[in-house]
N, C-alpha and C positions, 0 to 999 in steps of 0.2 A: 633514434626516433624516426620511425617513416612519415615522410613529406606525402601528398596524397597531392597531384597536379590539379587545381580544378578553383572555381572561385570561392572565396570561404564564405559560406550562404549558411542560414540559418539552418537549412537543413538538414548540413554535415553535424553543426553542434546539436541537434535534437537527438539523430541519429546516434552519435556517440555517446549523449548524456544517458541513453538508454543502456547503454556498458557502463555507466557511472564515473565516464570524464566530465570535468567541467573546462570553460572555459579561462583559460589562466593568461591570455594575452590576444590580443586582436589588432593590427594596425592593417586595413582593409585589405592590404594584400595579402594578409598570411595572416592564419589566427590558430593559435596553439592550444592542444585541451590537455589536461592532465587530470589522473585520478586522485581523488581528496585521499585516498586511502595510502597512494605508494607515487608522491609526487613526480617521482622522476619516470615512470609508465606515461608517454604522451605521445601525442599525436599532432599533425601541422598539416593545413590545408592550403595551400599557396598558390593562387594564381602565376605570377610571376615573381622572382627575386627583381628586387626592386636596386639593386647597384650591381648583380652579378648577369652576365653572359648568356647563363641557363639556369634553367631550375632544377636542383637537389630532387638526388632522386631519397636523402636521408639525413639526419643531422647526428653527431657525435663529440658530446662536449668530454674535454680532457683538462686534465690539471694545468697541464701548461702547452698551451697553443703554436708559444714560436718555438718550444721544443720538436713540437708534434709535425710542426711545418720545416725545422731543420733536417727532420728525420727522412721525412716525405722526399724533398727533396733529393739529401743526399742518395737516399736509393732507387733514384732517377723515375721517380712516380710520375704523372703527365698533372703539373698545377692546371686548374681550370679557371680559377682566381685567383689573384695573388692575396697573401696575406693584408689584412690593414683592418684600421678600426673602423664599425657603423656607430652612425647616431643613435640607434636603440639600444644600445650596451655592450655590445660583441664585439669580439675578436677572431676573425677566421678569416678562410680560406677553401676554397674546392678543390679536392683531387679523384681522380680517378681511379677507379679501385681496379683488378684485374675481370672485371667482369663489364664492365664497361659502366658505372654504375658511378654517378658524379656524387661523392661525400660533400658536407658542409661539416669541417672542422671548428672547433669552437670551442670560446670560454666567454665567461660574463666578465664583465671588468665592474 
């Protein structure tokens, strides 16, 4: 899912609604849209990550996270945050991809 840097203003969701996203979460810094038609097609407007360093230049949910972050790790990836849980459901962590490109790994708990 690409992150789009920028405040999450009505305008983006208007904008998008017209691709036929809706809005499927909103907590003022980051508001996520996704298609009614193929849920997992979405999109994420984020000001700031609100516990992390920097802001995701992308998101990538996986079946299992501390697997995905043992992996990361062991093959000496550059962690951007470390692993741990948020208050709004998640489990992740940031790395950096070889393009210089900061991921937000994740799962819903």
């Amino acid at each position: 899912m690409p992150i789009i840097q920028s405040e999450p203003a009505p305008e983006s969701r208007e904008f998008y609604g017209l691709l036929g996203f809706e809005e499927v979460m909103n907590l003022g810094w980051i508001m996520t849209l996704a298609s009614p038609s193929s849920p997992t097609a979405q999109i994420s407007v984020m000001s700031s990550d609100k516990t992390a360093p920097v802001t995701p230049d992308m998101s990538v949910e996986v079946d299992d996270v501390d697997a995905a972050y043992a992996a990361m790790r062991d093959h000496g990836a550059e962690i951007v945050h470390p692993l741990q849980d948020e208050e709004w459901g998640v489990r992740r962590f940031f790395v950096r991809d070889p393009n210089d490109r900061v991921v937000n790994v994740l799962n819903h708990r």
